[in-house]
N, C-alpha and C positions, 0 to 999 in steps of 0.2 A: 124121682130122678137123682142120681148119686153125681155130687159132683167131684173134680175130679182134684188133683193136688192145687194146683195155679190158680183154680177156681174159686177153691178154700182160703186158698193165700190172702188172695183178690178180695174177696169176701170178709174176711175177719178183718185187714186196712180197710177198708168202708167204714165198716161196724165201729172200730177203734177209732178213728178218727168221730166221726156220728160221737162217742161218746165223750171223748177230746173236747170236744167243741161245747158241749153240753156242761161239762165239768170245767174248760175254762170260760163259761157265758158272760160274765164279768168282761172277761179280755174284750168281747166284740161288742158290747155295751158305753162302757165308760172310755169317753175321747182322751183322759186325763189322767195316767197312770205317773209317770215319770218324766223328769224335767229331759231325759239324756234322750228318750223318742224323740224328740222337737228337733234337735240338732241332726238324730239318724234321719229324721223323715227330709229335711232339707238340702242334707249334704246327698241322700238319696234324688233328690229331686234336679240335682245338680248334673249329677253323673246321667240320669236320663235325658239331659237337656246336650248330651255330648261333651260334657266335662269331665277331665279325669281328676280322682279327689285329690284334695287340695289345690286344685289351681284356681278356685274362686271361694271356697270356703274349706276352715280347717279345721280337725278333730283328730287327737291321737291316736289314733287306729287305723291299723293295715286295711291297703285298698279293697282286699277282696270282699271284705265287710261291705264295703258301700259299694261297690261294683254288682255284689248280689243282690242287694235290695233295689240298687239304680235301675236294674234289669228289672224286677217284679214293678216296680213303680210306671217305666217304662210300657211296660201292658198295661196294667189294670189303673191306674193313674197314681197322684199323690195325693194318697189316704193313710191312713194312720194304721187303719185296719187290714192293708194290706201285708203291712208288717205284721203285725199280729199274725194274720195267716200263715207266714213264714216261721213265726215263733212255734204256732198250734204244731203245724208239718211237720218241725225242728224236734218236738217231744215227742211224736208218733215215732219218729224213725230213731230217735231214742230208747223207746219202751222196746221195738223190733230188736236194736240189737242186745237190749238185757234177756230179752227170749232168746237171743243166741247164743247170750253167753254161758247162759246156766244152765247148757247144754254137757259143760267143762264137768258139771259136778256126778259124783259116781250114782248118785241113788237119789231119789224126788226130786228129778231136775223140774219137773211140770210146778209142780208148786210150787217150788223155789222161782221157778219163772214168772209163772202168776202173779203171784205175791210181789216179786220185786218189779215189776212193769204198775202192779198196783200203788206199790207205794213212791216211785218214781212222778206216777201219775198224779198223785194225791198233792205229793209235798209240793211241787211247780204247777198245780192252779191255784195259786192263793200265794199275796203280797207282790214279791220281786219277779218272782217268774209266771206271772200274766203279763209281763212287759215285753219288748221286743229285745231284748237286751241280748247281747254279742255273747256273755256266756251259755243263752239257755241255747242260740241256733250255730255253735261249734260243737257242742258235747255230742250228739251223734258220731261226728265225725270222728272224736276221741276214742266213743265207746266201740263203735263197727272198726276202729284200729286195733284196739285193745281184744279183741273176740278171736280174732287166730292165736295172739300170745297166750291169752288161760287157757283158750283149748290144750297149747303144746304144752304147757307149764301141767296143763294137769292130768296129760298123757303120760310126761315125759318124754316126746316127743321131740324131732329137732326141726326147729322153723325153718321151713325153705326161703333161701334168698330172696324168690319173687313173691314171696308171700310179703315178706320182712317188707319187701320194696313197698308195696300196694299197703301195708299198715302205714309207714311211712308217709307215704302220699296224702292218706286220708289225715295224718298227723299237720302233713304241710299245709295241708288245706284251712285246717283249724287255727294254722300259727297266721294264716292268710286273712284270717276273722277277727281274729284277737290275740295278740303278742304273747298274752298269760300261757297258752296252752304251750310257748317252747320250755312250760319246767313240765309238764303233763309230757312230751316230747323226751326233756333228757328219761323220766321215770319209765315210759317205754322201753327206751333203750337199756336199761339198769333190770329191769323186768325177762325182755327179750334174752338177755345175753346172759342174767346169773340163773334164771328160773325156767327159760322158754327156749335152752339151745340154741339160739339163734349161732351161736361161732362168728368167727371173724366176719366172713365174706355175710351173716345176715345181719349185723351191726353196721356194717359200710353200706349192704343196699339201705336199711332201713334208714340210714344217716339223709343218702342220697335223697331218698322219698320227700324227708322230711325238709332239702334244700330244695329243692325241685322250685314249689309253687312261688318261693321268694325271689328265689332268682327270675323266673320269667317274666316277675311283677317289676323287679327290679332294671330289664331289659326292657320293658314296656315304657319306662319312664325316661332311662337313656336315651329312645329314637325319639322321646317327645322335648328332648333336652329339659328335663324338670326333674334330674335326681338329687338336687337338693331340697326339694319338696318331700320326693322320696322318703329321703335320710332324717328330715327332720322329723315325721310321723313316727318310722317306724324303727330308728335308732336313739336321734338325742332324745325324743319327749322322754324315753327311757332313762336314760342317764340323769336326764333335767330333774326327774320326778325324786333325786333323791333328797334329804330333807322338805317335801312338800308335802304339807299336811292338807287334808281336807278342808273345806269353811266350816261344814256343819260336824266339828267331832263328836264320836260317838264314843266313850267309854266301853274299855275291851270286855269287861263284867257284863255291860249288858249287851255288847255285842253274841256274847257268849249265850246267856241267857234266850236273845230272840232267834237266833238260829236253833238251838237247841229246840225253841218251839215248833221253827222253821221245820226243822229236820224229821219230826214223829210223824209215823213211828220210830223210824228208824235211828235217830238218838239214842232212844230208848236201847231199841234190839242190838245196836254195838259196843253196848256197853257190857252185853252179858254175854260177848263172844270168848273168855275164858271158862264161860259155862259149858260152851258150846261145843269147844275142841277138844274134849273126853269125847264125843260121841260119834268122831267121825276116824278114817284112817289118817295115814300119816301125810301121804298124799295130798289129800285133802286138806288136812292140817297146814300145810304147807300154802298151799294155793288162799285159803281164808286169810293166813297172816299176811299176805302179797296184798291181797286187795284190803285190808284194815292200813298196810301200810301206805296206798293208793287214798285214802281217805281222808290219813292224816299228812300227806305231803300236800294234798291240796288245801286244806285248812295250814299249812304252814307257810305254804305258798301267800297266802291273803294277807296273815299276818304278818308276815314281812314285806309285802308290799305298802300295806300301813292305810291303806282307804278302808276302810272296813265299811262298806255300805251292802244292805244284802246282798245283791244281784253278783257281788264279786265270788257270794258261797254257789252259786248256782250249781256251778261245775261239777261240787263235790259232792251232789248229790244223786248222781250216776252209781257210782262206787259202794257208797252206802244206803242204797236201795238195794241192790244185789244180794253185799255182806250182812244189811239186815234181815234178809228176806231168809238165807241162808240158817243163820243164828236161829229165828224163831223155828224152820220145821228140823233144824237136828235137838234143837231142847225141847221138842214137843218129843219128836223121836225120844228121844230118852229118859222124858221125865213123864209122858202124857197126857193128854188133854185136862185131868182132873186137876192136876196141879199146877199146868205150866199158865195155862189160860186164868185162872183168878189171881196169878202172879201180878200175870204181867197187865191187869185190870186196876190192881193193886197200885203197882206202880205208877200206873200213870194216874190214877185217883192223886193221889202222894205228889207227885210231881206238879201236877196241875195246879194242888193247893199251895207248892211252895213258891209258886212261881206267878201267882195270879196276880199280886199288886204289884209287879214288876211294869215300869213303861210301856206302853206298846206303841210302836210305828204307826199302826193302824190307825189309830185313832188320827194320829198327826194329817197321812196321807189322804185322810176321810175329807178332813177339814180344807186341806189343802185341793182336794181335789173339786171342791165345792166353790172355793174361790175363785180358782185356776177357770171354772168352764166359764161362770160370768162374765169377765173381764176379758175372755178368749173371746167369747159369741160376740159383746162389744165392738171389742176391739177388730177382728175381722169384718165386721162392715163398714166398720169406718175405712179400713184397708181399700175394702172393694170401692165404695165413693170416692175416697177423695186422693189414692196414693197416685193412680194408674200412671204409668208413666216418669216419676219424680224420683230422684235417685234417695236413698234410704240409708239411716247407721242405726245400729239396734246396739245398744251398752248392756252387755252381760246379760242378761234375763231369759236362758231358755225357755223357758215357758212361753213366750213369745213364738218360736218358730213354729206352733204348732200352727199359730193363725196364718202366720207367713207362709207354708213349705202350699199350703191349701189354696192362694192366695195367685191371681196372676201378676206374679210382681217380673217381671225380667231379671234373669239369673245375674247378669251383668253388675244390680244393684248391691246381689246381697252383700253383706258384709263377707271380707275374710276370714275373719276370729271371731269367734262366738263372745269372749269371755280374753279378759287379760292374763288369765292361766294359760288360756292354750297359746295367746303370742309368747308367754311367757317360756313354754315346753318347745314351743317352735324354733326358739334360741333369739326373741325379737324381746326388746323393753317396753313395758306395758306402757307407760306414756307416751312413748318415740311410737308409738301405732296411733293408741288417740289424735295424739298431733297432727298424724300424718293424715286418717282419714278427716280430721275438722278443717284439714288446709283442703279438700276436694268440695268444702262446702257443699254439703248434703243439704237438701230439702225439707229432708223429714228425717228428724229423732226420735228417738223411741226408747224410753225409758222405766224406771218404776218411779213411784212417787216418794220412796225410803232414798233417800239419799247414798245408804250405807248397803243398798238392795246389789250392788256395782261387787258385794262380796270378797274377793282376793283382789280387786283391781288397787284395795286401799284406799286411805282419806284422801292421799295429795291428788292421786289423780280423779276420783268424786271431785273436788273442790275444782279441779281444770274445767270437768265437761261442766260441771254448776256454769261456772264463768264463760263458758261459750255460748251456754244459750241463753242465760244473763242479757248478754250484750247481745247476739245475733239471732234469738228465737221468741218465739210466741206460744204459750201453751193453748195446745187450739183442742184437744182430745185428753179427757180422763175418763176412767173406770174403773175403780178400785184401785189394783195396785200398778195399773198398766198406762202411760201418760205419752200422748206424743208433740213433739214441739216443731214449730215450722217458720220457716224465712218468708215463707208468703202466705200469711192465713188465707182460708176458703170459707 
């Protein structure tokens, strides 16, 4: 039986996915990836409980981020791995449209496509992007933006308005997930209009598209009178975040370094993309410099936002799966199998050795991820005995919400601010919150047992909540690094 085009379609997502899932097995194994799930999976669990984000918990990121996973949580409950599925989804419909895009290219667009959904695939199952994390599930929506511009761009074709529009939209959808993707957003528009014809009138729809999702979001909060909720996620934390550095800095050297590892092959393969542009027409030439230049605005993007934690490169590994993918079959094209392949074997021999006593993440998040489930499984049953009911303050420790978001606590309880950075980005003083929640006398605290675990909150205010439960608590729960104190022990 022959089946038919839809069927094929149909068929090959199955199959990709099937292998998706297989290649990020990790992702749906280990409960304990990253501190930043804890807070997604609860603020998620907020919004399913009929809360709109931030009105009982907050996180600097636009609603639609938590509106979509509040939905998925909503069905299938508040699990960890529900997000994950979302992430898994998030890369399948990623890899689709770098099959569309390498559509663009004049000659071996099949293995150009191949190759770049492969190594698309490779690079985000493993470290930062097994996580659920906001840049791995907007980059679709970037890349199926970005897939009618290279076509026109490498037509020379002129982008129709309602096209421009519908890229746009998928763009606003993305700035609706995560704020980072409005410089991904201007690079469109800069793309569209010097490279992709778009002309006046497909610069303005495409402008239009990319306001569209903000402003409805932004209308959604007006009728709920809370658009200074609004304004303070998804304008000041922006503004707020300038000289704010991370707790844990990472030096740019090795920040450089483990992306780089991050990135292979494709690190590798964009580095020999002046190898590469002998081999192709001018055209062509053209269109490769576009998307080298797409690679490196996103890497300069990170860098001057100044967090340099992986999960912020996620993005730009769309772009450079492609351009990688590209680079290796025009220098096979021109140089041949005999030589280009023990090159580039070579290299990465070479690279591997020069790069091996370099730090790794891994190792750290191994350790961490070993501690983290201990004192999680603890600590969540103690939750379920003895919270039910008691109102709850949690001092800075995501790692904490994972036990929580699983947890039947009454949404009513949770804290507002995760963390003294985010009252801090939210335009609130990180003591004047503490103050405020220790004057609602809460029940149960929830702490670490490092004193200094409290991070960006600082010594004065550690020494405040010290001296609150000092005098008006009891240490009734430890485990490891996770401790809760209470006004009426059980």
């Amino acid at each position: 039986m022959t089946l038919g085009p839809r069927a094929r379609i149909a068929l090959a997502l199955v199959l990709g996915l099937a292998l998706l899932a297989a290649a990020r097995l990790e992702s749906f194994t280990e409960p304990f990836l990253e501190f930043d799930e804890g807070i997604y999976l609860l603020m998620a669990r907020e919004v399913a409980h009929g809360h709109l984000p931030y009105s009982t918990l907050f996180d600097a990121k636009p609603p639609g981020f938590f509106l979509l996973l509040g939905a998925a949580v909503r069905i299938f409950g508040a699990n960890i791995y529900v997000l994950r599925a979302i992430a898994c989804l998030a890369v399948l419909a990623t890899c689709s449209g770098l099959y569309a895009m390498a559509a663009a290219f004049a000659s071996e667009r099949r293995a150009i496509a191949w190759l770049a959904v492969a190594s698309y695939a490779g690079m985000t199952a493993s470290g930062a992007g097994l996580a659920a994390n906001a840049e791995l599930i907007l980059t679709p929506f970037v890349v199926w933006a970005f897939v009618p511009i290279v076509r026109a761009a490498a037509n020379r074709s002129r982008l129709d308005a309602r096209v421009a529009f519908a890229s746009g939209l998928l763009l606003g959808i993305a700035v609706e997930l995560k704020l980072t993707a409005l410089g991904e957003a201007a690079f469109a528009l800069a793309f569209a209009g010097f490279a992709a014809g778009a002309g006046a009138a497909g610069i303005l729809a495409m402008a239009a598209g990319i306001a569209l999702p903000s402003a409805l979001m932004l209308g959604v909060y007006a009728a709920d009178g809370s658009v200074p909720n609004f304004l303070a996620a998804n304008v000041f934390a922006m503004t707020r975040r300038v000289g704010f550095a991370p707790s844990e800095h990472v030096s740019i050297v090795r920040t450089i370094v483990q992306q780089f590892r991050s990135f292979l092959p494709s690190s590798l393969l964009v580095l020999l993309v002046p190898f590469a542009l002998p081999a192709c027409s001018s055209r062509e030439r053209r269109l490769a410099l576009w998307l080298a230049a797409w690679v490196v605005f996103d890497f300069v993007q990170v860098f001057a936002e100044g967090e340099l934690y992986p999960h912020q490169f996620l993005d730009a590994m769309a772009p450079a799966a492609i351009l990688g993918a590209w680079c290796a079959v025009r220098i096979l094209r021109r140089t041949g199998p005999q030589r280009f392949v023990p090159a580039i074997l070579g290299a990465l021999g070479l690279f591997a050795l020069v790069v091996h006593a370099a730090p790794s993440e891994l190792l750290a998040a191994g350790q961490l991820r070993g501690h983290g489930l201990n004192d999680r499984d603890a600590l969540a049953a103690y939750l379920r005995t003895n919270l039910a009911h008691r109102t709850l303050f949690v001092v800075d420790d995501w790692s904490l919400f994972y036990a929580l978001a699983n947890e039947p606590i009454p949404s009513r309880y949770a804290p507002f601010f995760s963390s003294a950075a985010l009252a801090r980005l939210a335009g609130f003083d990180a003591q004047t919150e503490i103050d405020r929640v220790f004057a609602t006398e809460p029940q149960v605290v929830l702490r670490t047992t490092d004193a200094d675990t409290a991070g960006d909150e600082g010594s004065a205010i550690s020494t405040d909540i010290a001296s609150h439960l000092h005098a008006a608590y009891s240490k009734v729960f430890c485990a490891g690094l996770h401790c809760a104190y209470s006004r009426d022990p059980r």
